[in-house]
C-alpha positions in Angstrom: 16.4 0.5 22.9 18.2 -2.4 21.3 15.4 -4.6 19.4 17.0 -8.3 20.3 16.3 -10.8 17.0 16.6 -14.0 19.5 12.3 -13.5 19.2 9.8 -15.9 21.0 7.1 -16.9 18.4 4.9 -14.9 17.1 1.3 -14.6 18.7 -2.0 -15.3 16.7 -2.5 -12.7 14.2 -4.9 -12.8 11.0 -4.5 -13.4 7.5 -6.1 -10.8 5.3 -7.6 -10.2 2.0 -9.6 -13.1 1.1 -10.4 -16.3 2.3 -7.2 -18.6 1.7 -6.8 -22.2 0.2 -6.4 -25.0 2.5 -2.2 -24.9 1.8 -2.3 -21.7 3.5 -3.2 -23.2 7.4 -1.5 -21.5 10.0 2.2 -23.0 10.4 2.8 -20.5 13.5 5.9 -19.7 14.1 8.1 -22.0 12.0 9.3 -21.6 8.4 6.8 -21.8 5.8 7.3 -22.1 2.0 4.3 -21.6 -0.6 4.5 -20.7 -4.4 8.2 -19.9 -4.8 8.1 -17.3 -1.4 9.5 -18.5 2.2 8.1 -17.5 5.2 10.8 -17.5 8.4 9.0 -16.5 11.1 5.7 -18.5 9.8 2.2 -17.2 8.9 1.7 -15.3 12.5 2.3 -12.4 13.4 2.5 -10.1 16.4 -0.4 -9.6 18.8 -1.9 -6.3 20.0 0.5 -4.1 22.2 3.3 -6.7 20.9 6.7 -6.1 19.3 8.6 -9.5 17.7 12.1 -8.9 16.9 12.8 -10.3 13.2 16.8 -8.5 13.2 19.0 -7.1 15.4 17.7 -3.9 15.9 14.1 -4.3 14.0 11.2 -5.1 15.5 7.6 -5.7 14.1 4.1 -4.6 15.5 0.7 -4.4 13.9 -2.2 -2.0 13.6 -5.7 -3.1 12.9 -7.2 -1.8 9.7 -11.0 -2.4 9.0 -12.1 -4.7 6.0 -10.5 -7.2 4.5 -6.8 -6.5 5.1 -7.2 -6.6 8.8 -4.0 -4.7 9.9 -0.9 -3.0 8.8 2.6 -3.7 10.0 4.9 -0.9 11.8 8.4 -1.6 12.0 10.6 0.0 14.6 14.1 0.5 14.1 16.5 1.3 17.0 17.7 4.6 15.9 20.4 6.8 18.0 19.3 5.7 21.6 15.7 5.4 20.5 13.1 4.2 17.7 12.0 5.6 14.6 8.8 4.1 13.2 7.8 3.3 10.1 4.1 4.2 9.1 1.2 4.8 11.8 -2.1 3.3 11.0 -5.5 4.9 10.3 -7.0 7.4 12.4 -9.7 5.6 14.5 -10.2 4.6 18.1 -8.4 0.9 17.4 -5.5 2.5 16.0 -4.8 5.1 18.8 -5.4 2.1 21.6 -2.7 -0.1 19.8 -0.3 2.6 20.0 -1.1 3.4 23.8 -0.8 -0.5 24.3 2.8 -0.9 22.4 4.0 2.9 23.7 3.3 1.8 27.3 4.2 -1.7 27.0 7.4 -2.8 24.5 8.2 0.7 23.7 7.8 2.0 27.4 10.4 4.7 28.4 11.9 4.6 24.4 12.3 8.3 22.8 10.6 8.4 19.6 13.4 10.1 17.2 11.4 10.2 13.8 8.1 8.9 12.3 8.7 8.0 8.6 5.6 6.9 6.5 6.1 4.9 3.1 3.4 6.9 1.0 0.4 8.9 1.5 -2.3 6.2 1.8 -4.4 6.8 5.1 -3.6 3.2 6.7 0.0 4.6 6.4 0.1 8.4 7.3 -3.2 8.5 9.2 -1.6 9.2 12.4 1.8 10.7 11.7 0.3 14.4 12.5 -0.4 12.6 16.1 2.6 11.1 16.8 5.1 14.0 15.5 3.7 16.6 17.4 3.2 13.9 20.7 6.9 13.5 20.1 7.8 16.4 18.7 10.0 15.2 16.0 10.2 15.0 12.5 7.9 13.6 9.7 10.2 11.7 7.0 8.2 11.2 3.8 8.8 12.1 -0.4 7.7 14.9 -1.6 5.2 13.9 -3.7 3.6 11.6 -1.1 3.8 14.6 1.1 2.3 16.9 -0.8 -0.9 14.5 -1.7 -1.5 14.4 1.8 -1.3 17.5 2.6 -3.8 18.5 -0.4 -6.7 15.9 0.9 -6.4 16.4 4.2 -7.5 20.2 3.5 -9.8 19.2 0.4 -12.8 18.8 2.1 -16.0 19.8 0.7 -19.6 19.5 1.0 -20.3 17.6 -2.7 -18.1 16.0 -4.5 -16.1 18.4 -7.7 -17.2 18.5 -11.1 -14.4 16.3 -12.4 -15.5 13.4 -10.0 -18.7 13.5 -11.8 -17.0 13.5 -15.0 -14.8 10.6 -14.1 -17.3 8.5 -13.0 -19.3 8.8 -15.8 -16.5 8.3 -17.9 -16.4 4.7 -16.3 -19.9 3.8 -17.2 -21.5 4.8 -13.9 -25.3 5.0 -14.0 -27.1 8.0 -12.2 -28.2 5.9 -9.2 -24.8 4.8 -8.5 -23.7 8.4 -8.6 -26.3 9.8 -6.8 -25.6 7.7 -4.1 -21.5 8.3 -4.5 -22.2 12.2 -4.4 -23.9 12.0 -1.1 -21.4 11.2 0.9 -19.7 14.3 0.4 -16.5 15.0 -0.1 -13.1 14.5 1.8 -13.2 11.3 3.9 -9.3 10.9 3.5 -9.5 13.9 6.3 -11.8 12.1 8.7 -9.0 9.4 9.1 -6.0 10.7 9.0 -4.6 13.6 11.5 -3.4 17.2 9.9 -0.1 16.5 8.2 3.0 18.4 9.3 3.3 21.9 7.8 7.3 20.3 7.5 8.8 17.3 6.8 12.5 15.8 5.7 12.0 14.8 2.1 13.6 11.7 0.9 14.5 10.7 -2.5 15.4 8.0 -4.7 19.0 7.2 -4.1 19.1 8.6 -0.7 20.6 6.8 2.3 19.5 7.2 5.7 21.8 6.4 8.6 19.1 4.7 11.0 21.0 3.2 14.2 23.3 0.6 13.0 21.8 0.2 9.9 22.6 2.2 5.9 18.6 2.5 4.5 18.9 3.1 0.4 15.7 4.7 -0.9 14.4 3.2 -3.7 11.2 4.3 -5.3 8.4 3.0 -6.1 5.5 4.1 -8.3 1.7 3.2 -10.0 0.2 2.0 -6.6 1.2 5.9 -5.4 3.0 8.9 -7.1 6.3 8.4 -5.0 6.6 5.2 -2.6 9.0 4.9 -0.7 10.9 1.6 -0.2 14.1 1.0 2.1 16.9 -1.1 1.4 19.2 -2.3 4.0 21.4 -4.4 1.0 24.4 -5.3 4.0 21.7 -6.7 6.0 19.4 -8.0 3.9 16.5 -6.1 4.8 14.0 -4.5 2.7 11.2 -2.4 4.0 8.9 -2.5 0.9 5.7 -0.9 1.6 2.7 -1.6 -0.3 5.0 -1.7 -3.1 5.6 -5.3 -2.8 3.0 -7.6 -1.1 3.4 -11.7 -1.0 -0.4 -12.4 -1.6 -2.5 -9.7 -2.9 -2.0 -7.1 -5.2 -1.9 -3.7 -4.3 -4.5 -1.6 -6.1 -2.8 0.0 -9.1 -5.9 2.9 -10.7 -6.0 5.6 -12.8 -7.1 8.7 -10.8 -9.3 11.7 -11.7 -6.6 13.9 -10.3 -4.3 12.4 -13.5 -7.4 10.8 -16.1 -4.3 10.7 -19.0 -1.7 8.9 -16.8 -0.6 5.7 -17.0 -0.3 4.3 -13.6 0.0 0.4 -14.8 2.8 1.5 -17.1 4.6 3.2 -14.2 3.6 0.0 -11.9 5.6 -2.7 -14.5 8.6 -0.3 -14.6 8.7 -0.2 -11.2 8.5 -4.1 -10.8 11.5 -4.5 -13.2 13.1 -1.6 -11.3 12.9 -3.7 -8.1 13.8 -6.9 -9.8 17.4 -5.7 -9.5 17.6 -6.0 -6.1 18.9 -8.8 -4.1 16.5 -11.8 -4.5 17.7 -13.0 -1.3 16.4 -10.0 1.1 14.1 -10.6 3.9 10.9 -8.7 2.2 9.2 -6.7 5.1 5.5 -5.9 3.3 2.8 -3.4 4.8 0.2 -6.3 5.1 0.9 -10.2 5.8 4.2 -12.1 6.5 8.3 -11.4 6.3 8.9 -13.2 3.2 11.8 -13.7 1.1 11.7 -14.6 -2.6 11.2 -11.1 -3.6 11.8 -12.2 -7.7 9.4 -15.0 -7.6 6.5 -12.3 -6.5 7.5 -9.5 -8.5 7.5 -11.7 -11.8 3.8 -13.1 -10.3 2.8 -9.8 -10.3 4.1 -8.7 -13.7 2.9 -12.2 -15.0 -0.7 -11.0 -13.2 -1.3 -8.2 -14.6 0.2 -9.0 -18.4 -2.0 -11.7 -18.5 -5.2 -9.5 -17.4 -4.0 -6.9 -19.9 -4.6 -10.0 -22.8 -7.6 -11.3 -21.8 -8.8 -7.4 -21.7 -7.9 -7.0 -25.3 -9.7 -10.0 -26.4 -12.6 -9.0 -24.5 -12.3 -5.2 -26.6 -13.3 -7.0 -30.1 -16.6 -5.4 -29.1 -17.0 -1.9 -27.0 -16.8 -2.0 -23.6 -16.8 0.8 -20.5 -14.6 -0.3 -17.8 -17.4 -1.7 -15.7 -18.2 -4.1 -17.8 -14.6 -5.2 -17.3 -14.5 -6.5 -13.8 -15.8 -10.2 -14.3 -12.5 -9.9 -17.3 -10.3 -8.8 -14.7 -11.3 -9.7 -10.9 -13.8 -13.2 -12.0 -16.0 -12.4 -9.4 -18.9 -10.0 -8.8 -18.0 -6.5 -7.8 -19.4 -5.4 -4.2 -20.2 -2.2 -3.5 -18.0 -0.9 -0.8 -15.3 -2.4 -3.6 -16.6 -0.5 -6.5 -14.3 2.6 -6.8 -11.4 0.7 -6.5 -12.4 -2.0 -9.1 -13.8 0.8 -11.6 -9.9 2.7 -11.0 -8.0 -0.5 -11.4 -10.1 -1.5 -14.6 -9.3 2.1 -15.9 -5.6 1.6 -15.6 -5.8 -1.4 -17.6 -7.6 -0.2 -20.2 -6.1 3.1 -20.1 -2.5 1.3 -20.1 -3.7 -0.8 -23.9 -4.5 2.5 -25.1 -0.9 3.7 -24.4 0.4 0.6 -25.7 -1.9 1.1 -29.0 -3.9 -1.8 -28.4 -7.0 -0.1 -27.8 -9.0 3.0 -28.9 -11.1 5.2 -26.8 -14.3 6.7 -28.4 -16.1 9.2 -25.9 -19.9 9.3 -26.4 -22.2 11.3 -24.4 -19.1 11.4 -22.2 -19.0 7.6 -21.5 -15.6 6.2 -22.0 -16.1 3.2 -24.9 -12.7 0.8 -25.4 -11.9 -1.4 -28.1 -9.2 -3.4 -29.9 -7.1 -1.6 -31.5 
């Protein structure tokens, strides 16, 4: 297949994450600029069952994804006489009818030569198991990425483990709130994301991968995930960036009960500095929203983000707080409940991420979690 990049416009898509401000209107397919990024191909994006061509030889399609982000993006790169793809969507009935729609419409006829997933995250490696063994070729993935998959995929059990309890109390949970956590069992990663390959090909930072016409660097990413994956076509300007780097929201960044001493936020700003030695002037290819370039402008927003959360935190800490009593300090808006495990991780990494930098203290009492300035 040979992936033209003389594209027609982009069809309707969505914008996800929350509502936006009136300067964010759909401009279609024509160039769009908005707070130091540039949009080329416009704030569309491709249609179900549709593949746009953004550069000779890669092509863009999108999954839907319940909730607020709305869908993922899947590249395909021509690759040897065929395509490899680049992360698979959830698990679920839209997924699996969006593939059928692109693999018997754009993709028609093409031979599937390898299925290579960013990270671990379900919207990204939820169907890799299907389309590997439909294919029969290899999954490409890190190791640790790989490795957390594999481990929740088979950790499923019928209540949830005594350090989930711990950790959630830890945050400040009350008993209601676990109760009602605890019920839903334990394992749901499983129930949307199909049996990861026994094998995979393992890549690694530095690595590059010959991909049709096109030299990939890895470059690795961490603090959203253990070991993400981002690829770096520097001759042609490309960068395939994941969740890693995102033009309008934030990925989550949260301390884990599978790590409760780590400091994800800490890796997260290494990372973003890491990353801010790459070209400015690549074409930014993020897992949710547009193409964008300006990749400096958005990693210093996010560093700038999060430093300035991390401030307002401390002030907050001249009297005790858990770390839900830290969302209104760091989101400024209430907390739903289907958001509620995410916020309470994110508000642990920042808190957690002062107490590494030794402006905060953590005093455990009756095994809640209590922060203050240090």
């Amino acid at each position: 297949m040979t992936i033209s990049s003389k594209a027609e416009p982009p069809a309707e898509g969505r914008i996800e994450g929350p509502a936006p401000d009136a300067s964010l209107a759909d401009h279609g397919g024509e160039t769009y600029s908005h707070r130091g990024l540039t949009y080329p191909l416009g704030r569309r994006g491709p249609g179900e069952g549709e593949l746009i061509a953004i550069a000779d030889g890669v092509g863009w399609a999108r999954l839907p994804v319940p909730g607020s982000l709305k869908h993922i993006n899947i590249w395909v790169l021509d690759d040897d006489e065929g395509v490899a793809l680049v992360d698979t969507g959830l698990d679920i009935p839209p997924c699996r009818e969006a593939w059928d729609a692109l693999l018997a419409g754009p993709l028609a006829g093409m031979r599937i030569t390898r299925i290579i997933c960013t990270h671990f995250h379900p919207d990204h490696i939820g169907l890799a198991g299907w389309l590997t063994e439909r294919f029969g070729v290899p999954l490409w993935m890190t190791r640790e990425e790989w490795l957390f998959a594999r481990m929740l995929t088979a950790d499923v059990r019928d209540a949830p483990p005594k350090e989930a309890f711990t950790y959630w109390r830890a945050a400040g949970w009350d008993e209601e709130r676990i109760a009602a956590e605890a019920a839903k069992g334990w394992g749901r990663f499983a129930s949307v994301v199909t049996p990861v390959p026994v094998s995979f090909v393992r890549m690694q930072e530095g690595d590059t991968i010959r991909i049709g016409a096109r030299d990939w660097r890895v470059v690795i990413g961490n603090g959203h995930c253990p070991e993400h994956a981002c690829l770096i076509d520097e001759a042609g300007g490309i960068m395939i960036a994941g969740d890693q780097v995102l033009p309008r929201i934030t990925s989550n960044v949260s301390l884990n009960l599978s790590e409760p001493e780590a400091d994800p936020l800490g890796d997260w700003l290494v990372s973003i500095a890491k990353l801010r030695t790459l070209p400015d002037s690549l074409l930014v290819l993020p897992s949710h929203g547009e193409p964008f370039t300006g990749l400096h402008a958005r990693l210093d927003a996010l560093a700038e983000g999060h430093r300035g959360r991390l401030d307002a935190l401390h002030e907050t800490l001249a009297e005790p707080h858990r770390a839900v009593d830290c969302f209104s300090v760091l989101f400024g808006r209430k907390i739903e409940d289907n958001s509620f495990g995410l916020a309470t991780g994110e508000a642990m990494a920042h808190l957690r991420h002062l107490e590494v930098e030794g402006r905060a203290v953590r005093e455990v009492r009756e095994g809640v979690s209590w922060y203050c300035a240090a």
